[in-house]
C-alpha positions in Angstrom: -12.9 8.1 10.8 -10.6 5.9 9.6 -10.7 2.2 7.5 -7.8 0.4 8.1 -7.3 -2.7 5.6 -4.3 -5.0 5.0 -3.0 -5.2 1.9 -4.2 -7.1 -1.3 -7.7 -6.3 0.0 -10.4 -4.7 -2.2 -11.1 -1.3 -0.8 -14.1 0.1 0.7 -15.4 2.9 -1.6 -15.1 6.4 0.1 -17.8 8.8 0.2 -16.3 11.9 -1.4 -17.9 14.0 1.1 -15.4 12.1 3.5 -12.7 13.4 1.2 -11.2 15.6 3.8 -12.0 13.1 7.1 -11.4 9.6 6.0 -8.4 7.6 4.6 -7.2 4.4 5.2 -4.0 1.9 5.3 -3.5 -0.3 2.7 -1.0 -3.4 3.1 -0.2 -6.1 0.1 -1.6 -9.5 0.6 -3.5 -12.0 -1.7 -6.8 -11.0 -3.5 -9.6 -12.4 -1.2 -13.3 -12.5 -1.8 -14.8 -9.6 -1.7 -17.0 -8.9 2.2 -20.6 -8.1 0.7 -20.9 -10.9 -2.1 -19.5 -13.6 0.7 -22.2 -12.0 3.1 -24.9 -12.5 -0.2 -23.5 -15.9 -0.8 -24.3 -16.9 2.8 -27.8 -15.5 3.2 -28.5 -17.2 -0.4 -27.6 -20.8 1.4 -29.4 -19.4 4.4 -32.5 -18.8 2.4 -31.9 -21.9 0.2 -32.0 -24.1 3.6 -35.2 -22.5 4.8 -36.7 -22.9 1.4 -35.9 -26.8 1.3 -37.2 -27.1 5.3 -40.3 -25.3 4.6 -40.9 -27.9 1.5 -39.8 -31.2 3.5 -42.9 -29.7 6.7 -45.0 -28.8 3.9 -45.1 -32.5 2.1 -45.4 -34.2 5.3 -47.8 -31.5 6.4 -50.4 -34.0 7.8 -48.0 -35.2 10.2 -48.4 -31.6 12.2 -50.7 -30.3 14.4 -51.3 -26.3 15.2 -52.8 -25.9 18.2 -54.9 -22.6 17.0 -56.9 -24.5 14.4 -55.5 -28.2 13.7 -54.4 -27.7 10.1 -51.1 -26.7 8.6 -50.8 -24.9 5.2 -48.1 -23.5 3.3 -48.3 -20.6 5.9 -47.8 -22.3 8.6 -45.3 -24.7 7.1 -42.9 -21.7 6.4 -43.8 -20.2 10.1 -42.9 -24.0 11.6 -39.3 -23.9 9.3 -38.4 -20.1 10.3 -38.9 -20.6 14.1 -37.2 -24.5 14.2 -34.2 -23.1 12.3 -34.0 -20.0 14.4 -34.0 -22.5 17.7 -37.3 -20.7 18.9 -39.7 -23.1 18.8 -42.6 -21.4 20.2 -44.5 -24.9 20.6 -47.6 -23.7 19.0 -47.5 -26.5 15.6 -45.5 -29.6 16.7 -45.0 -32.9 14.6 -47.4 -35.1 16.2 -47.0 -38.6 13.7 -43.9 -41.0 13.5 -42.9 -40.1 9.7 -43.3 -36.2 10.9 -40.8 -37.0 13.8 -38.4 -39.1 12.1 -38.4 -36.4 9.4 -37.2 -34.3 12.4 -34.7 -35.9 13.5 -33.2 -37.0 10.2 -33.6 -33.9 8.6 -34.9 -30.6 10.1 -32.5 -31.1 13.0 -29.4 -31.0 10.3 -30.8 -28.4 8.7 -31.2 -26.3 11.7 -27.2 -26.7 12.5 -26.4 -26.3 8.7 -28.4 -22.9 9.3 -26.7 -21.6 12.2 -23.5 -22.6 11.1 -24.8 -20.4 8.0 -25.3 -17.5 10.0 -23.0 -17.6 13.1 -20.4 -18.5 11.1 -20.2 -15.3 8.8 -20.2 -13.4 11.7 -17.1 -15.0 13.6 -15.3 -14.4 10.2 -15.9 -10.9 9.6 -14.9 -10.8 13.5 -11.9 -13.0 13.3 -10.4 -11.2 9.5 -11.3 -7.9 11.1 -9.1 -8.8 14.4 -6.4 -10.7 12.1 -6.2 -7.4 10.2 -5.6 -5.1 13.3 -3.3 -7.2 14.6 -1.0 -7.4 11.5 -1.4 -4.0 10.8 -0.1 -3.1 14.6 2.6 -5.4 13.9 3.6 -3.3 10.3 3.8 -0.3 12.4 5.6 -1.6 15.0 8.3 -2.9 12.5 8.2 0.0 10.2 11.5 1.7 10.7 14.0 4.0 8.3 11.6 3.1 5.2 10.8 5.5 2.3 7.7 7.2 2.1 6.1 8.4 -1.5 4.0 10.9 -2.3 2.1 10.7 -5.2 2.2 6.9 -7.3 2.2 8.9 -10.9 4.8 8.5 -13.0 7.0 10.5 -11.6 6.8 8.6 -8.5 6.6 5.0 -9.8 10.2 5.9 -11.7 11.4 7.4 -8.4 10.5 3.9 -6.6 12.2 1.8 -9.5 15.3 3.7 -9.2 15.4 3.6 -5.4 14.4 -0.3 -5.5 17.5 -1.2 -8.2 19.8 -0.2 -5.1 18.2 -3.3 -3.4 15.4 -1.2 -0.9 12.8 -3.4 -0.5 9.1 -3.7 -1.1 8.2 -3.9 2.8 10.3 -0.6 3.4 8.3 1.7 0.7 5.0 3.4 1.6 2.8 4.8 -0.7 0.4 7.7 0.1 -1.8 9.3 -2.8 -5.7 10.4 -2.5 -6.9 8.3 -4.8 -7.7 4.8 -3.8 -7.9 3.5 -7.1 -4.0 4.6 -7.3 -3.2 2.8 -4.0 -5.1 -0.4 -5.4 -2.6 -0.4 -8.1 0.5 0.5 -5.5 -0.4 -2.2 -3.2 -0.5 -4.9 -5.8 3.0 -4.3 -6.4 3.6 -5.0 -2.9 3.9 -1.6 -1.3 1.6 -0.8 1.9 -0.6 2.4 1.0 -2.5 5.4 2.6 -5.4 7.0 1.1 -5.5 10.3 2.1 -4.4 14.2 1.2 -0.3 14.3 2.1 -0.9 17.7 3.1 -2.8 16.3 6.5 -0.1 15.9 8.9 -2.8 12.8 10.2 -2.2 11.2 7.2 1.7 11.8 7.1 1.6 10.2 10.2 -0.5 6.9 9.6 2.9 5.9 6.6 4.8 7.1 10.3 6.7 9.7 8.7 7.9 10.4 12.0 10.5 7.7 11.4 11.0 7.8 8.1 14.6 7.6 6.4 13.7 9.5 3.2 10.5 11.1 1.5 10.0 11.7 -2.2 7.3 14.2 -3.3 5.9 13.0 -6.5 2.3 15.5 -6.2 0.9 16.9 -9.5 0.9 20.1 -8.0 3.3 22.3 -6.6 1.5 24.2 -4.5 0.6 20.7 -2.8 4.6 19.8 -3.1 5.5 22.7 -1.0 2.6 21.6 1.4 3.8 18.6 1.8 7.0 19.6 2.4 6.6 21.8 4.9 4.2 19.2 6.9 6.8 16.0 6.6 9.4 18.6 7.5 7.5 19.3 10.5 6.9 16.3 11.7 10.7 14.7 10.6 13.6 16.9 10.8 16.0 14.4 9.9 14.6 12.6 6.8 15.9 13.3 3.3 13.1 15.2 1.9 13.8 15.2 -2.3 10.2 17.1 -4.2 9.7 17.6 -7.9 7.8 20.3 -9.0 6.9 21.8 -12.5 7.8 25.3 -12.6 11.4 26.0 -12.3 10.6 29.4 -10.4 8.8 27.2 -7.4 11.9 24.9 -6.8 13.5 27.7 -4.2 10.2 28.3 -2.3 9.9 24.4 -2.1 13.9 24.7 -0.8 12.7 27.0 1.9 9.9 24.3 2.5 12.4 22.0 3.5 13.2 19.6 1.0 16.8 19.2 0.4 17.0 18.6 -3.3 14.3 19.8 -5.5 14.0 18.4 -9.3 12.3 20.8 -11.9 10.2 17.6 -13.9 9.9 20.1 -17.1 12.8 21.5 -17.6 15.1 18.6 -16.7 12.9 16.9 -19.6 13.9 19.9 -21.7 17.4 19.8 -21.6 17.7 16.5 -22.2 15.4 16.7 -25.4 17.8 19.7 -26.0 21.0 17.4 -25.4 19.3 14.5 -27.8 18.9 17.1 -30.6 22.5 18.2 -30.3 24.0 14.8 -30.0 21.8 12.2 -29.5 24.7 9.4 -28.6 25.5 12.1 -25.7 21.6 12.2 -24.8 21.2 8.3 -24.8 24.3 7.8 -21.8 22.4 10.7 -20.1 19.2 8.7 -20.3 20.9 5.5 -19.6 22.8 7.2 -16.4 19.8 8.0 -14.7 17.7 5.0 -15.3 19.1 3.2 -12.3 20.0 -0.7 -12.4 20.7 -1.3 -16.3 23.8 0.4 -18.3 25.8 2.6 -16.4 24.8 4.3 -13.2 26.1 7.1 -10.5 26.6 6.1 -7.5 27.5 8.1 -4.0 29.8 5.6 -2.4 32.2 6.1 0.6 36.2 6.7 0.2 37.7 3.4 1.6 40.6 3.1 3.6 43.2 2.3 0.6 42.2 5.2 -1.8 42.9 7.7 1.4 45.6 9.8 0.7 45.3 9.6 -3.1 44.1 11.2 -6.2 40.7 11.4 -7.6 42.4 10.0 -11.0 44.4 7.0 -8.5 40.9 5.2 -7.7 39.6 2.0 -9.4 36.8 3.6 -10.6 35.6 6.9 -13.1 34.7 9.7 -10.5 33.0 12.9 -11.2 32.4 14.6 -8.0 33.9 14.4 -4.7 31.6 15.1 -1.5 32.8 16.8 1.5 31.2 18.0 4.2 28.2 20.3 2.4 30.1 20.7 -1.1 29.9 19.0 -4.4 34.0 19.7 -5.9 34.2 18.1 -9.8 36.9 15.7 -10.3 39.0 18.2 -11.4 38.5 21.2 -8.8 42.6 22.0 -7.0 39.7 22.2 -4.2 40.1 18.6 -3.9 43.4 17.3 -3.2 43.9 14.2 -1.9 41.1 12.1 -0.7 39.8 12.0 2.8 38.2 9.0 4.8 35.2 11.1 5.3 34.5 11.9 1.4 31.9 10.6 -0.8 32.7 9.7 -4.1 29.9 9.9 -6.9 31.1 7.8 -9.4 30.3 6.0 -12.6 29.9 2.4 -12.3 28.8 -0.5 -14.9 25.3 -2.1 -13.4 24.9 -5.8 -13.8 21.5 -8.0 -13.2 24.0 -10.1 -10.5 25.3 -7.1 -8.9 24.8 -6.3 -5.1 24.5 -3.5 -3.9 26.7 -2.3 -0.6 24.1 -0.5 2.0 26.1 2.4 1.9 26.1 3.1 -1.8 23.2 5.0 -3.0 22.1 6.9 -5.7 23.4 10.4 -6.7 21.2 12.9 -5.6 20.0 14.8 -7.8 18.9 19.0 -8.5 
């Protein structure tokens, strides 16, 4: 069973014995009025109009005639109102005197098109918002292509998307997937679509289309659920850049063998950088500032261009620590390196500024 809902929407509470069964799609849009307390409104105006038709018969209730025994009371004066709104009109109590038929014309007769517009047109909204909503979200998927899927909006994977978004990725292009819809409430009104549903459910993997995903970050609380998650999105994506953290240091090589290709230990990296600040904090503030991408200084992975081919790492423009070729990561100073090659990667350190656009083929130093 499945709730699909475009984004900005309030969502429709889940019954947690649905907790393995149901989850949903969540896109960002503007807060609307919630479905139930428009619905209430309505019938309240509904019920308001039959209240005020019911009084105008009852006044004029010597005007009527009921066929079964010639006088109207309150009764029938509610009876007459109900089946003249509802277009009915079983004939049985009719206005009979002038006043009672003008009163008709000029005033049940509006009230009985006020009333259906009440009633018909609640139900041509729901259908038309609920069509509207299918047909964007068939459109999202459709479009959906090379975009970054994130398991887990904690705060491991709300950092994760602020770095990635400082290299210019774009709202549209992130997917958010965590059980909790009151975490994918908060993840859509940043402008990110959202799943509710376990990560570990290939089903689920597949509503954020994994299949087509460029990159996934695994952001769970758990590691046990990383390496599921892992192994699922590896599954179902052989290609996609798979990067996981996890908490114990001795479950980053199972979560390796899971398929992620670079694995971040949350606690320890957190220790040695406390470590590093207590040793020299100067030395622990650029390491803080380096990986806080957009502001200060940041790495970068970048390609070798065509004019620093043939040349040193120390001959190029800017301050490079690594080299990348093929599947190796040589320091700056390795003999391995040589002299540059156009198919290199160079991770360098470069000076981030608020005006600064970023090349779609520089990207953030991976990380493990």
């Amino acid at each position: 069973m499945f709730h699909v809902k475009l984004p900005g929407h309030d969502a429709i509470a889940r019954d947690p014995a649905e907790h393995h069964t149901t989850h949903r799609i969540k896109l960002p849009q503007r807060v609307v009025e919630r479905p139930l307390r428009q619905v209430t409104r309505r019938l309240a105006m509904a019920l308001l109009v039959l209240a005020l038709t019911t009084f105008i018969v009852w006044v004029d209730r010597s005007g009527y005639h009921d066929n079964s025994d010639s006088r109207v009371d309150f009764l029938d004066a509610t009876y007459y109102a109900t089946v003249t709104l509802s277009t009915t009109g079983y004939g049985d109590i009719v206005p009979y005197s002038d006043s009672a038929r003008l009163t008709n014309i000029l005033l049940i007769t509006p009230l009985r098109v006020l009333f259906l517009i009440i009633l018909v047109g609640t139900t041509l909204e729901v259908l038309t918002e609920r069509t509207r909503e299918e047909w964007r979200l068939s459109r999202w998927r459709s479009n959906l292509r090379e975009h970054t899927v994130v398991v887990g909006f904690g705060t491991k994977g709300r950092s994760a998307i602020q770095t990635v978004r400082a290299t210019g990725l774009k709202p549209e292009q992130i997917v958010v997937v965590d059980p909790s819809a009151k975490v994918i409430d908060a993840a859509t009104a940043e402008g990110f679509a959202g799943i509710v549903g376990d990560a570990t459910r290939s089903d689920v993997l597949l509503r954020a289309e994994v299949q087509r995903a460029r990159q996934i970050i695994i952001a769970t609380q758990r590691d046990d659920t990383a390496v599921l998650v892992a192994l699922t999105a590896r599954q179902l994506n052989r290609g996609a850049k798979i990067v996981a953290a996890v908490r114990e240091e001795e479950n980053a090589p199972l979560l390796r063998q899971s398929g992620a290709d670079a694995v971040i230990t949350s606690a320890s990296a957190a220790g040695r950088l406390l470590g590093l600040s207590v040793l020299s904090p100067s030395a622990g503030m650029v390491m803080e500032d380096l990986i806080q991408q957009g502001t200060g200084l940041d790495l970068v992975e970048r390609p070798v261009i065509k004019a620093e081919v043939g040349r040193g790492v120390r001959e190029t423009d800017d301050l490079v620590v690594s080299v990348v070729r093929g599947h190796r990561v040589l320091g700056y100073d390795d003999p391995a390196v040589g002299k540059l090659q156009l198919t290199d990667r160079l991770i360098t350190i470069v000076r981030a500024t608020p005006t600064a656009v970023v090349a779609p083929d520089v990207k953030p130093l991976r990380r493990d």
